[in-house]
N, C-alpha and C positions, 0 to 999 in steps of 0.2 A: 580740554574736553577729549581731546585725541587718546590723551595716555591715561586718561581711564577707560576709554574701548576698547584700550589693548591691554589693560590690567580684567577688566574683563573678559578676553579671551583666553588670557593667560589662566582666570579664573574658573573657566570652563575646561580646560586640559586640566587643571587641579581637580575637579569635579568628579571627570570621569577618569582620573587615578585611583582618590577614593572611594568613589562606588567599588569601582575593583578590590579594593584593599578591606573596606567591611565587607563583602559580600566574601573575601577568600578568609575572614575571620570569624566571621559567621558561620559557614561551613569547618572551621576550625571548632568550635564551638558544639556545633550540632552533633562534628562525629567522633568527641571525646579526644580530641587533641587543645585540651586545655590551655597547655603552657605555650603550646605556640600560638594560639588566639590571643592568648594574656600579655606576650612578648608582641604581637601589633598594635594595640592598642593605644601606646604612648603616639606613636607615628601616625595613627587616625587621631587622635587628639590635636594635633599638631594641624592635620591636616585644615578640621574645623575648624580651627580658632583661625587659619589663616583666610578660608574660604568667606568667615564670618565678616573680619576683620576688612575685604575686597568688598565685602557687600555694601558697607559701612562708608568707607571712601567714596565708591561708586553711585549712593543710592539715587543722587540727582540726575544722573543718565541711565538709570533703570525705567524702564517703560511701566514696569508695575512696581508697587510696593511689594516686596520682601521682609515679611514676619519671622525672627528668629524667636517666638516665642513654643511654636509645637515642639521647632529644636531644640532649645531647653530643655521643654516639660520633660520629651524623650530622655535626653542625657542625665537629668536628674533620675528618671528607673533605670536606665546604665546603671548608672553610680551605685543604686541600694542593690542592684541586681549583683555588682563585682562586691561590693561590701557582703553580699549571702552568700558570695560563691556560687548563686546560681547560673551555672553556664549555660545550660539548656535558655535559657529566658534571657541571657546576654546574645545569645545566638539568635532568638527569633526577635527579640529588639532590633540585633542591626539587618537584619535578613528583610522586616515587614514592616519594619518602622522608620530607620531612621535611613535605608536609599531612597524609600518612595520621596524623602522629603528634600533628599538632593537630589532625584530627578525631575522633581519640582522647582527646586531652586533652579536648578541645568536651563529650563525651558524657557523661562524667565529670563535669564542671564541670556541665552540664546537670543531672543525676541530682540533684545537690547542690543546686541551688536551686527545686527543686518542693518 
């Protein structure tokens, strides 16, 4: 039980990395620095799949249930968004979509380890 409290704390300093990291690719995005928004992307990938992944392990000492289905549905218009090349709309995806849904996740994960 122990060392999943502390996979999710660990889980929560992952959190608010990536918020930082889409939010500084997002702004990459928004102000026409394409290739450097496109070159973080793999590493916010990464980040997800691990965050996801902690949630999964942990979900029986989470205080609430944690739905990765919004996160999907989001990632899926990522995806069509990087497939059109449209960065303006990859930009406000991760800017008003997909932190609100790790700051969500965050508080949750939060509630869980006091």
């Amino acid at each position: 039980m122990n060392e999943k409290i502390e996979l999710l704390k660990t889980t929560d300093d992952y959190i608010i990395n990536l918020k930082s990291q889409i939010s500084k690719a997002a702004d990459c995005f928004q102000s026409g620095e394409d290739e450097k928004g496109f070159n973080m992307v793999p590493s916010i990938a990464e980040g997800i799949e691990g965050i996801v992944k902690a949630l999964q392990v942990t979900k029986d000492v989470l205080k609430q249930d944690i739905s990765v289905d919004d996160l999907n549905e989001k990632l899926n218009e990522i995806v069509e968004a990087i497939e059109n090349q449209d960065t303006l709309l990859i930009g406000d995806l991760f800017q008003y979509e997909l932190i609100p849904i790790f700051k969500n996740i965050e508080q949750c994960v939060n509630s869980s380890v006091k």
